[in-house]
PLY file of the C-alpha trace (Angstrom):
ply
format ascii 1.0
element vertex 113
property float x
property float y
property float z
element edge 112
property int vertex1
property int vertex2
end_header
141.56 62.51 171.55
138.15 64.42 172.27
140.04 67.85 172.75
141.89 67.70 169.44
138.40 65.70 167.71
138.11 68.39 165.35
141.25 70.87 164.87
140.57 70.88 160.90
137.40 73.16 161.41
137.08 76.60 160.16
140.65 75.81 158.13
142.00 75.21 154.77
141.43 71.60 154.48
142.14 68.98 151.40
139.20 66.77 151.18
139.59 63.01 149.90
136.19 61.82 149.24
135.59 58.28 147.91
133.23 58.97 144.88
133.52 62.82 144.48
136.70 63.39 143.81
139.44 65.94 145.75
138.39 68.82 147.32
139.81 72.23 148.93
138.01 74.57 151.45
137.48 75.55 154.41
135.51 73.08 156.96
132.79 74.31 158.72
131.12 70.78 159.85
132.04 67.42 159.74
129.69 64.25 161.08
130.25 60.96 160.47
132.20 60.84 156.56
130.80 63.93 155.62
131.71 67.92 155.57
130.32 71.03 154.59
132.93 73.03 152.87
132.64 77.01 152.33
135.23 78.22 149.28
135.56 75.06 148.17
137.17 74.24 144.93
137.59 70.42 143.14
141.08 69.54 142.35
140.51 67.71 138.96
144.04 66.63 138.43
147.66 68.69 139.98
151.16 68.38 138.94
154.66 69.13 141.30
152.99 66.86 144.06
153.00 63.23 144.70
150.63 62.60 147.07
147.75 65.12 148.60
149.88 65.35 151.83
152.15 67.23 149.64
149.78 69.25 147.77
148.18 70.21 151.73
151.80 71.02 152.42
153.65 72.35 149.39
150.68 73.23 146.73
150.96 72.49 143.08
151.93 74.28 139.60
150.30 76.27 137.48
149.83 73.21 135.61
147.30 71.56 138.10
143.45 71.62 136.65
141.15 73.20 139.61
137.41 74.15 139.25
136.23 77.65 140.16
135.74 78.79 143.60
132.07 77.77 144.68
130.00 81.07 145.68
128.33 78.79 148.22
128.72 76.05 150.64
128.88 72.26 149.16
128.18 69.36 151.13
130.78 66.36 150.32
129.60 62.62 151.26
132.23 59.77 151.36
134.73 61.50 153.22
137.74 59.52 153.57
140.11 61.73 154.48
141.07 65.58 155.63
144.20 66.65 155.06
145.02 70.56 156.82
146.96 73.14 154.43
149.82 75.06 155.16
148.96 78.87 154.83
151.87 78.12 151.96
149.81 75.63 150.14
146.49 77.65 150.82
147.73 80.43 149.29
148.79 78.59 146.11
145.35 76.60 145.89
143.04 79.95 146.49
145.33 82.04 143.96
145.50 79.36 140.96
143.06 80.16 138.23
140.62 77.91 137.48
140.66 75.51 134.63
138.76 76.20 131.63
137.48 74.12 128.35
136.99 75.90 125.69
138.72 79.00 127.35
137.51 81.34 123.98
134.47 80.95 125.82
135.19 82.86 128.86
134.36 85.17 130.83
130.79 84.36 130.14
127.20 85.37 131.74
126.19 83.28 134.67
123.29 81.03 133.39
119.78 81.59 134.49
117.54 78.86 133.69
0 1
1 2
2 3
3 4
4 5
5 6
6 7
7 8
8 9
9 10
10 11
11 12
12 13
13 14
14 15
15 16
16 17
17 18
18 19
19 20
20 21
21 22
22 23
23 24
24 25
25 26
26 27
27 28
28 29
29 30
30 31
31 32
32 33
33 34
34 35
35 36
36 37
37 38
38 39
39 40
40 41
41 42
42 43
43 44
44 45
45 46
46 47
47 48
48 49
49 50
50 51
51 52
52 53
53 54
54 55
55 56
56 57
57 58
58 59
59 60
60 61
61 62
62 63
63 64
64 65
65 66
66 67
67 68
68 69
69 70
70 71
71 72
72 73
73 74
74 75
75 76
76 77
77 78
78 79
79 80
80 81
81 82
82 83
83 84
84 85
85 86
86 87
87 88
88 89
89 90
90 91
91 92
92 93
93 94
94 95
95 96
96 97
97 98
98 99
99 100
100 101
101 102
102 103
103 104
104 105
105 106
106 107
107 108
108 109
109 110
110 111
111 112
C-alpha cells in the first residue's frame, strides 16, 4: 500500500469534504483529512451524474452550478474522500463556465478592499 499511498497527487482530483462542500483540482498535498488544491473549483450542485464517481468519470452538463476557477491554492479540511478524474471528466469540469447570480452583473472589476 505505501508505493501506491498517494497516486492522486499532482492530478485532477474530486474532493468530498465533510463541511465544505465538493471540490475539483489538482492535489498537490494531502496529510491526514486534508489537501491543498491548486485550480480548484466548488461543485455547488451537477446534473447527468448520480454519484461523484460518475462525475470523476463521466463529468456533468452544462446544467451543473460550479464556482470560478480559484487564482490560488485553497486548503480543504474534512477530507473524506478523493475521487481521480478521467482526462474526459477533467476536461468537462475545467471547460464549464462558472455559475453566476445575478449574471447582468458580470464581467465585473475584481474588488479591492
Amino acid at each position: 500500500m505505501e508505493k501506491n499511498k498517494y497516486n492522486f497527487l499532482q492530478k485532477y482530483c474530486v474532493v468530498r469534504t465533510e463541511f465544505a462542500g465538493i471540490h475539483v483540482g489538482v492535489v498537490q498535498y494531502k496529510e491526514g483529512n486534508e489537501v491543498i488544491l491548486s485550480n480548484a473549483r466548488r461543485i455547488w450542485s451537477w446534473d447527468d451524474a448520480f454519484t461523484l464517481s460518475e462525475v470523476a468519470e463521466e463529468g456533468i452538463s452544462q446544467k451543473s452550478k460550479l464556482s470560478i476557477t480559484l487564482s490560488q491554492d485553497i486548503w480543504v479540511l474534512g477530507v473524506t474522500e478523493i475521487i481521480i478524474c478521467t482526462d474526459i471528466a477533467e476536461g468537462i469540469l475545467r471547460a464549464l463556465k462558472p455559475h453566476r447570480h445575478g449574471t447582468e452583473n458580470y464581467p465585473r472589476e475584481p474588488r479591492i478592499e
